[in-house]
N, C-alpha and C positions, 0 to 999 in steps of 0.2 A: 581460530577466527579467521577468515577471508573475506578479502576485498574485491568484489567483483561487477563485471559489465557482462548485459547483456541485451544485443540487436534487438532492434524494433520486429516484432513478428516475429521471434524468435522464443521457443521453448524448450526447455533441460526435457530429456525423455522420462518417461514416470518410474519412480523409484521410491525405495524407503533407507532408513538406516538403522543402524543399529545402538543409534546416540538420540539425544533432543537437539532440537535445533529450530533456533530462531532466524526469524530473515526479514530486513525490512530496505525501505530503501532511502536510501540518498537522496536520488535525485530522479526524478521521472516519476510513472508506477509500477508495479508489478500485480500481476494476476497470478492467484494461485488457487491450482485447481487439487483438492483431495478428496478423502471417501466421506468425509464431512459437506462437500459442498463447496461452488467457486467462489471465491472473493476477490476483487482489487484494493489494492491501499495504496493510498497517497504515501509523500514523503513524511517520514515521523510516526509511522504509526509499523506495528511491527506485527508476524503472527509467529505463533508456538508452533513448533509439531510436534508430536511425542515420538518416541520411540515406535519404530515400526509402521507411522503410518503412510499409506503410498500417497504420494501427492509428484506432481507438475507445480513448475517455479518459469513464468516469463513475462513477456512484456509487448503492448501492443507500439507502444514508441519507441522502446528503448529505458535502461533505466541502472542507476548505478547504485549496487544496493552492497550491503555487509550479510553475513552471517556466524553464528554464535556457535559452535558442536558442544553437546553437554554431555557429559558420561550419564548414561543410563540408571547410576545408583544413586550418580548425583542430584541429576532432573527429575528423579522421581518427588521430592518433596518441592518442587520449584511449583512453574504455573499450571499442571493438569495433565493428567492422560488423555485432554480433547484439545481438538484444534481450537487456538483462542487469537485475538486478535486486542492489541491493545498499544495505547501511545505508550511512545519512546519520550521521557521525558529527560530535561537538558542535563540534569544529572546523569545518567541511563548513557547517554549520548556522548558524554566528554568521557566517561569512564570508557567507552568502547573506543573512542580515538587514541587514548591513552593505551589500550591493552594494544593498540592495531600498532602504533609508534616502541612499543618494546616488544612487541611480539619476538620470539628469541632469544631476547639475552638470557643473560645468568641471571638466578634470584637469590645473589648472596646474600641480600640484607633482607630478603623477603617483601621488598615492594610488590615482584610481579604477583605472589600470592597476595596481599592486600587489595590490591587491584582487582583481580579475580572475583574477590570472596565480597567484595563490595557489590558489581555486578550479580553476584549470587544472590545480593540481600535485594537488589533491585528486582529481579525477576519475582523475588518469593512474594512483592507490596501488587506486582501486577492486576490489573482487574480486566476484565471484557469491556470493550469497547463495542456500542452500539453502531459508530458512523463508519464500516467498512461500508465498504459498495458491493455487494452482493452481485454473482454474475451467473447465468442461468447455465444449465447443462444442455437443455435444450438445444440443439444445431441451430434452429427455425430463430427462436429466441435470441439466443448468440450472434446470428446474424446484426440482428435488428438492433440489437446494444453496441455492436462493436461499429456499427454505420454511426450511431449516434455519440459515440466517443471519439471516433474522426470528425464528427461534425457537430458538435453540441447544441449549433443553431437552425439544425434544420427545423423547417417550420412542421412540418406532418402531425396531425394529431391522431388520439388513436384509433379514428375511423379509417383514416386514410391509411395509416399501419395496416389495418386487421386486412384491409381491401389487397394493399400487398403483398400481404405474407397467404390470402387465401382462406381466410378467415374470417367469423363475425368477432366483431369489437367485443363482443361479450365473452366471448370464449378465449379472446388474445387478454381481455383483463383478468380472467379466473388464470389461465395458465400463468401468467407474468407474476400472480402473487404468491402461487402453488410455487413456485422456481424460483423466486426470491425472495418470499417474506412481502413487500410491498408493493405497490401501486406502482403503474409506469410511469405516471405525474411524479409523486416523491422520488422514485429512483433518477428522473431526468435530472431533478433539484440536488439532488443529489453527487449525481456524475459533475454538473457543473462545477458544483465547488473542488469538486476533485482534479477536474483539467485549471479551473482558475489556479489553485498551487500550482501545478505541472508549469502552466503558460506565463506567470508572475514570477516563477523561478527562475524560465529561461529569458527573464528579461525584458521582455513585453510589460506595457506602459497598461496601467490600470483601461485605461479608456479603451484602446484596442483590442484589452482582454474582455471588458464587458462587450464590446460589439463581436468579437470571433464567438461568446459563448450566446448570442443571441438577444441579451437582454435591452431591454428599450433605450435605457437610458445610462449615464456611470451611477449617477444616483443610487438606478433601484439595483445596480450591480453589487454595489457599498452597502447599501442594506440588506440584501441578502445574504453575502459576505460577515458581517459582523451580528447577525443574528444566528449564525450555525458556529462561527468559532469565537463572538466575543470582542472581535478588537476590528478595524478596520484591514483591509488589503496592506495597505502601506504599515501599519505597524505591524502586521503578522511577518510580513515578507522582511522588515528590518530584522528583528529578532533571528527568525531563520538566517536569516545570512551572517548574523552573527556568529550563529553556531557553525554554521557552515565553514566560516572564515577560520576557526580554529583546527580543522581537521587536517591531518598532514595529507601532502597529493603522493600518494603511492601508485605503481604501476598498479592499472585492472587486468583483471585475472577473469578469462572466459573459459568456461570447462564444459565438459560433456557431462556434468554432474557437481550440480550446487550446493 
């Protein structure tokens, strides 16, 4: 298991391995691009890769994430031989802070195998998680997503997009769903609540995060918020930092391969 950071605008060069490997992040998001198709994930939410397949791991802000390497014979009975994406739940979580805080010692007594093999029971309960953020392959597209995750509140809607990018509105909504699955409406809704963690994490006050990601008011900020994950901003954000607050601060490790 490794600990590690990586720059904003920065991406690992495309590779595979010869093990499974999970990756999620801490803190920030991460973008990961493989032969399956882009995604982002927020914090808490993790994706599989299997053995062999080529994928890019980065970040368009920056972002502080773990990963899991699983023997080949091991992962084969764990989450799949397809790329999946799924919450890190706090159990999931404290177990990985734990393996990260003994990583190396001796396992006289057989803790650090306990540990492990608990983790292993955790990957095998995994299910597919529907709310990653899907991110297009499209250059044209990619553009127009990655403007809007700099800026969550630009106003543009998507006549004024198609007019940009060159395009009629009707051909930017057929491509944008062929390339991600959904709507550029749901996926905006989407991306929000995605920078809202990112921007709640780093500390920013509810009110100023509903005004950077555009929304009219905190109100309808708190409502959309608590209809995607459940609980309001301030009790999602207390919980995470709870967890947060337990994880030991180990030096981050930036490599030419994650």
């Amino acid at each position: 298991m490794r600990a590690q950071f990586i720059p904003a605008r920065r991406f690992f060069p495309e590779h595979s391995h010869q093990w499974h490997q999970m990756v999620y992040a801490i803190s920030g998001a991460l973008t990961v691009i493989s032969e399956g198709g882009s995604i982002v994930i927020s914090p808490e939410q993790a994706v599989w890769l299997p053995t062999g397949l080529r994928h890019r791991v980065g970040s368009l802000l920056g972002s502080e994430f773990r990963s899991l390497w699983i023997a080949d014979e091991t992962g084969s009975t764990l989450a799949g031989a397809s790329p999946m994406v799924f919450a890190v739940s706090p159990l999931l979580r404290a177990l990985i802070v734990e393996a990260t805080a003994i990583a190396g010692e001796p396992d006289d007594d057989g803790y650090v195998g306990r540990i492990t093999q608990l983790i292993l029971d955790q990957l095998r309960r995994a299910q597919p998680l529907p709310t990653a953020l899907p991110w297009p392959c499209d250059d044209t597209l990619a553009q127009l997503c990655e403007t809007l995750h700099a800026d969550p509140a630009d106003p543009r809607g998507p006549d004024e997009w198609a007019q940009c990018l060159g395009m009629s509105a009707r051909t930017l909504a057929w491509r944008f769903v062929a390339e991600t699955g959904m709507s550029l409406r749901s996926w905006r809704r989407r991306l929000r609540l995605f920078r809202a963690i990112e921007l709640l994490g780093g500390g920013m006050d509810v009110t100023r995060t509903a005004l950077e990601l555009g929304y009219s008011s905190t109100s309808a900020f708190i409502y959309a918020f608590r209809l995607e994950l459940g609980s309001s901003p301030q009790v999602f954000m207390r919980g995470r930092s709870d967890r947060v607050a337990s994880d030991p601060v180990k030096p981050s490790q930036q490599d030419s391969d994650e």
